[in-house]
C-alpha positions in Angstrom: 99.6 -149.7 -34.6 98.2 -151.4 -31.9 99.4 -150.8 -28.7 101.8 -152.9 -26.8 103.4 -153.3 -30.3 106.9 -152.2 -28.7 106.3 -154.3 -25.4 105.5 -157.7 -27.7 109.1 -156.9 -29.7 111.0 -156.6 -26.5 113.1 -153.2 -27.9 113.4 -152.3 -24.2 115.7 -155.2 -23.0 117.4 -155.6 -26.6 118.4 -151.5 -26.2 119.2 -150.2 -22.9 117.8 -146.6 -22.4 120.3 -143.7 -22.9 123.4 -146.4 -24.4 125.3 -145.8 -27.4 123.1 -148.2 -29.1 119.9 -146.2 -28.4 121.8 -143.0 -29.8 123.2 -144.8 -32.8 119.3 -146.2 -33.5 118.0 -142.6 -32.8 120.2 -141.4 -35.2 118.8 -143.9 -38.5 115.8 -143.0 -37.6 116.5 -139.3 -38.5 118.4 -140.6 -41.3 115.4 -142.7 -42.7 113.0 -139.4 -42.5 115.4 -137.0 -43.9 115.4 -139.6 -46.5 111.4 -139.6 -46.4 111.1 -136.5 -46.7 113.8 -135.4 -49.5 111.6 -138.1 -51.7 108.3 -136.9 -50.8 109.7 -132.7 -51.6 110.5 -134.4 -55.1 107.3 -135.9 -55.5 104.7 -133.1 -54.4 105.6 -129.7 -53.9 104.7 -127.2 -50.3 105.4 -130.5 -48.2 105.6 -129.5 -44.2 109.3 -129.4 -43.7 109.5 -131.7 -40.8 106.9 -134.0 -41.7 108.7 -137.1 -41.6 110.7 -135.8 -38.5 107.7 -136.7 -36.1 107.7 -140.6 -36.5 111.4 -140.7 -36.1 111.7 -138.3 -32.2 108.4 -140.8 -31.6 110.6 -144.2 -32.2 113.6 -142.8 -30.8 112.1 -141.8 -27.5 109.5 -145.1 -27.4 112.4 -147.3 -27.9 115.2 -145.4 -27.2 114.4 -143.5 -24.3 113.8 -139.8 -23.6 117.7 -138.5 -23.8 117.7 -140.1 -27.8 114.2 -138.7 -28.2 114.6 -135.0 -27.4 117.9 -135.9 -29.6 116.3 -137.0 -33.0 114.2 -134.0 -32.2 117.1 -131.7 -32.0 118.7 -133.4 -35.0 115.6 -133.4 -37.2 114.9 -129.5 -36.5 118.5 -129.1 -37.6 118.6 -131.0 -40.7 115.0 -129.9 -41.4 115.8 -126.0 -41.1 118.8 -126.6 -43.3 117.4 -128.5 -45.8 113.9 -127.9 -46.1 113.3 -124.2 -45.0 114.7 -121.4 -47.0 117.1 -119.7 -46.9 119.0 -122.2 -44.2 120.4 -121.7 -41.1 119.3 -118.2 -40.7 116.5 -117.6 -38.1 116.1 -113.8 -38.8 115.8 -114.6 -42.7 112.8 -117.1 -42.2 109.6 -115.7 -43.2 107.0 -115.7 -39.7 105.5 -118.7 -41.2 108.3 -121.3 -41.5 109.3 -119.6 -37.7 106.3 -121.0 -36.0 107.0 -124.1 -38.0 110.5 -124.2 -36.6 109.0 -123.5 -32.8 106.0 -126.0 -33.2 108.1 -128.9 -34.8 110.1 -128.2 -31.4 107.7 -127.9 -28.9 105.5 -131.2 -30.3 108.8 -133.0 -30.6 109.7 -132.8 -27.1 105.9 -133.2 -25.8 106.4 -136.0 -28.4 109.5 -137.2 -26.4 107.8 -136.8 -23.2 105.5 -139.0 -24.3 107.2 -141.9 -24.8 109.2 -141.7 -22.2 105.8 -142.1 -20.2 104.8 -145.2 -21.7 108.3 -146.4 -21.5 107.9 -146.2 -18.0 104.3 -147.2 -17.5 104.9 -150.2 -19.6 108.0 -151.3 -17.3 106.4 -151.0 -14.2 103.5 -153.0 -15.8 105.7 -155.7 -16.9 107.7 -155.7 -13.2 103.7 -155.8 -12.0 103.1 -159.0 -14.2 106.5 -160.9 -13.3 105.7 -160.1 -9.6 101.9 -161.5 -9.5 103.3 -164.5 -11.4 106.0 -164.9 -8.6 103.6 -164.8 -6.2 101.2 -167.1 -7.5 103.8 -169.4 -8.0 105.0 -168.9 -4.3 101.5 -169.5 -3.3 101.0 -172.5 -4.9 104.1 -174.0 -3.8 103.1 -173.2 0.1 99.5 -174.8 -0.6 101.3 -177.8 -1.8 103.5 -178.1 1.3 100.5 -177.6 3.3 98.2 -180.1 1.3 101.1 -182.6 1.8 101.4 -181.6 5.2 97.8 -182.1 5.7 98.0 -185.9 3.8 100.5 -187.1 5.8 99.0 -185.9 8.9 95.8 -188.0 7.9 97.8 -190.8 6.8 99.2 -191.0 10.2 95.6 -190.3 12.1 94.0 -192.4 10.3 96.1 -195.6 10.1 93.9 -197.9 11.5 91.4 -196.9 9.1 92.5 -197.4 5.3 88.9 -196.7 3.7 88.1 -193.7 5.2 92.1 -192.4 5.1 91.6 -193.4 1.5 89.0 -191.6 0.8 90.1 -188.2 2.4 92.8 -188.7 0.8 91.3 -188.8 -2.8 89.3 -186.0 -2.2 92.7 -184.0 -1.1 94.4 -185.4 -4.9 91.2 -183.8 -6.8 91.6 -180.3 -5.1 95.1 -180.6 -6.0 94.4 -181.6 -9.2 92.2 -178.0 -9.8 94.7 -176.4 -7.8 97.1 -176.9 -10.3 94.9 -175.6 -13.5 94.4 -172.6 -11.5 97.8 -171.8 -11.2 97.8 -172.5 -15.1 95.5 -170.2 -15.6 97.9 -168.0 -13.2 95.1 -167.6 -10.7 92.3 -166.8 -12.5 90.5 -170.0 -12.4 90.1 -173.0 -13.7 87.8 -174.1 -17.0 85.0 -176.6 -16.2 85.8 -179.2 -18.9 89.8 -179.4 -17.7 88.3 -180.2 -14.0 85.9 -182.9 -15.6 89.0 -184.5 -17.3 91.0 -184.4 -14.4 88.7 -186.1 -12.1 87.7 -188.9 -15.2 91.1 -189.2 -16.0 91.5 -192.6 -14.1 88.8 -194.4 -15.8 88.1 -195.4 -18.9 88.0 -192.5 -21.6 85.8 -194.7 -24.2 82.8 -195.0 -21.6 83.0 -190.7 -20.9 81.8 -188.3 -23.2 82.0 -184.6 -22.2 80.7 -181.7 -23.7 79.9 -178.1 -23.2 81.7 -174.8 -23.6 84.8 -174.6 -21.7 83.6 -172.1 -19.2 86.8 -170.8 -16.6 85.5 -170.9 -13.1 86.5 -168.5 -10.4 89.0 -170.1 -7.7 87.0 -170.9 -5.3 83.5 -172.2 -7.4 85.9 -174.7 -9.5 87.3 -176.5 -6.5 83.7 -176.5 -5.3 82.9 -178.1 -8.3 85.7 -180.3 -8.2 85.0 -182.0 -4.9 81.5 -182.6 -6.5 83.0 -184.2 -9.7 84.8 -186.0 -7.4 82.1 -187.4 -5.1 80.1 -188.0 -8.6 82.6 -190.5 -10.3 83.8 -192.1 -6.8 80.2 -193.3 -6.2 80.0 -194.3 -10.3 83.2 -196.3 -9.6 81.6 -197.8 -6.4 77.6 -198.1 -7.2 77.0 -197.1 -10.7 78.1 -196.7 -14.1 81.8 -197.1 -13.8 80.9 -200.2 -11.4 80.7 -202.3 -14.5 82.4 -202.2 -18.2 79.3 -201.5 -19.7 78.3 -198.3 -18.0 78.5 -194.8 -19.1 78.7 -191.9 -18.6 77.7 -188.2 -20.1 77.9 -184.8 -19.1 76.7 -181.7 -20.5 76.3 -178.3 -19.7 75.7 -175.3 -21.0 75.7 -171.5 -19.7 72.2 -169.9 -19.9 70.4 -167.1 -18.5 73.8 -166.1 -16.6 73.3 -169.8 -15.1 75.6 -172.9 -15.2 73.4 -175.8 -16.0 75.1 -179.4 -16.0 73.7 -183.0 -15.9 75.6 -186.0 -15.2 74.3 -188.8 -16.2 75.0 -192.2 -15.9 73.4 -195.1 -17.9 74.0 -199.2 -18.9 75.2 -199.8 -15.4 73.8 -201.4 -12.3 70.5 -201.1 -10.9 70.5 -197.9 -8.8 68.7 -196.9 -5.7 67.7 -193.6 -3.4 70.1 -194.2 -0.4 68.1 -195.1 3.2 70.5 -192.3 4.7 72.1 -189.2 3.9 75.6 -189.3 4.3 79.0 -186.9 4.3 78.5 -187.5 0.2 74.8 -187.0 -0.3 74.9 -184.0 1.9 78.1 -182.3 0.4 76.6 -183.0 -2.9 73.2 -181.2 -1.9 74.7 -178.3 -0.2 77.9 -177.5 -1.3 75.9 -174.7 -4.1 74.3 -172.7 -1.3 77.2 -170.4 -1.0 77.2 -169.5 -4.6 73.4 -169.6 -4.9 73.0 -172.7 -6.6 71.5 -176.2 -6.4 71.8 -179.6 -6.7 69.4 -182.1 -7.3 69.9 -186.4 -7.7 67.4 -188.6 -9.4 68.0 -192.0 -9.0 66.2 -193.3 -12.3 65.9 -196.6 -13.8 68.3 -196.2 -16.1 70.9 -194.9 -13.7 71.8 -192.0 -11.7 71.4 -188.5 -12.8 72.4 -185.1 -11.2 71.8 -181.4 -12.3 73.5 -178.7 -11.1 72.9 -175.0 -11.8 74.9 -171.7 -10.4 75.0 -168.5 -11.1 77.6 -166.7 -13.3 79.2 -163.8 -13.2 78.8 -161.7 -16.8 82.3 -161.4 -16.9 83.1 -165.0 -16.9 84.5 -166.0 -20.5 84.1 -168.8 -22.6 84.9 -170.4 -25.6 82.7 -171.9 -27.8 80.5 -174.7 -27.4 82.2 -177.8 -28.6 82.2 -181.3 -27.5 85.3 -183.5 -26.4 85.1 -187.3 -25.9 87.4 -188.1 -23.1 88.8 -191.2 -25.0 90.2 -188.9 -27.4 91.7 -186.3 -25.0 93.3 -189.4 -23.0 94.9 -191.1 -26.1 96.6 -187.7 -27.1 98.4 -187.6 -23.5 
């Protein structure tokens, strides 16, 4: 059995610990091994008398709780000296052997008992553990949304005067919220690298995309890094390259290597594209937003349109799935 098994059915909320119920289930579970264990005494001879007795104090005390455990243990002893152990009911009459049967089928039955009461218990507080991180990662999201839309309007109003650049701020604020919300999904733990590339393509044409790589889940703080470079990648496609004109596309691949995250983006059948005179909030974000992680960056502006490689470390424990590849035409048309 694996374990959990008990957790998964739920036994603990259907059965309250220590209610009639939990006595009444204790109590057909002593029934079903008395029946066990008549049928097995018919079938083989110099059977353990309270052989089928153990299951039944463990199921009562895992489900049950401990009062109905150290109960089927006191009602299998019973029903197991007086119908397996000869003569019945008569301590000083029992040869020494089926005595220290007697006291061991006790004593195991309430370590037995004991036992389950522990896990009982260790699995609650587990659970309460689990319902409050969830509560507070759902609390935390909803205060970085209020903050985030605090924040918006805050630039909204700054910034009136100036649509493009309020515009743009304000983009880049939608596509952390965007990764925001898949690591919430994920209840914290991250975000996957192909959900973040969907996201930020979502608004353009799926057909013209094509997206593929294992679905690697990023820690917090690397995926929004990564989003805000997604971003900056497909607002200057939109503006300069690929996405600029309907025939323009664009593919991106990456693979995990040598505890490494390598992608390239790359864009091709669009406009014309050149190296920039200047470096600006973009280029340099772009370039030196993988420092902190121990990355890089790197843009070539080639004839056949723009193309960017990243590469960052991993940590060993990161998991993916495996490797497959995802059009973003299809993913769209399924929405």
């Amino acid at each position: 059995m694996r374990v959990g098994a008990f957790h998964d059915v739920n036994f603990r909320k259907r059965i309250p610990a220590g209610s009639v119920q939990a006595y009444v289930l204790a109590i057909f579970f002593v029934a079903v091994a008395a029946v066990l264990r008549l049928a097995i005494g018919l079938l083989v001879e110099d059977v353990v008398p309270f052989a089928t007795f153990f299951p039944a104090v463990l199921f009562a005390a895992l489900i049950c709780g401990i009062g109905p455990g150290i109960f089927a243990a006191l009602a299998g002893g019973i029903i197991g000296w007086w119908g397996f152990l000869d003569p019945p009911m008569n301590w000083f009459r029992l040869s020494l052997g089926d005595q220290i049967s007697l006291i061991a089928y006790v004593a195991t039955s309430l370590i037995i008992a004991w036992a389950g009461e522990h896990y009982r218990k260790l699995t609650k507080r587990l659970e309460d553990e689990e319902k409050f991180r969830e509560l507070a990662v759902a609390e935390l999201a909803h205060r970085l949304k209020n903050k985030v839309a605090t924040i918006q309007s805050i630039v909204t109003l700054r910034l009136r005067e100036d649509p493009q650049t309020r515009d743009e701020i304000l983009k880049c604020f939608g596509s952390l919220r965007a990764t925001d919300d898949l690591i919430v999904a994920a209840q914290g733990k991250g975000a996957r690298i192909g959900d973040i590339l969907l996201a930020e393509l979502r608004p353009y044409s799926g057909a013209r995309t094509l997206i593929e790589g294992p679905q690697l889940l990023l820690a917090p703080k690397l995926a929004l890094t990564m989003a805000l470079l997604f971003h900056e990648l497909a607002t200057n496609a939109a503006k300069y390259g690929a996405l600029s004109s309907p025939e323009g596309k664009i593919s991106v691949r990456w693979s995990r290597s040598e505890g490494e995250l390598k992608l390239e983006w790359r864009e091709s059948e669009g406009p014309p594209v050149e190296a920039p005179n200047h470096r600006g909030f973009g280029t340099r974000l772009f370039l030196r937003a993988l420092d902190q992680f121990g990355g890089n960056a790197e843009a070539v502006f080639a004839a056949t349109g723009l193309v960017c490689r990243l590469s960052v470390p991993l940590p060993e424990e990161a998991p993916a799935a495996a490797p497959s590849a995802l059009s973003t035409s299809s993913v769209f048309a399924a929405d």
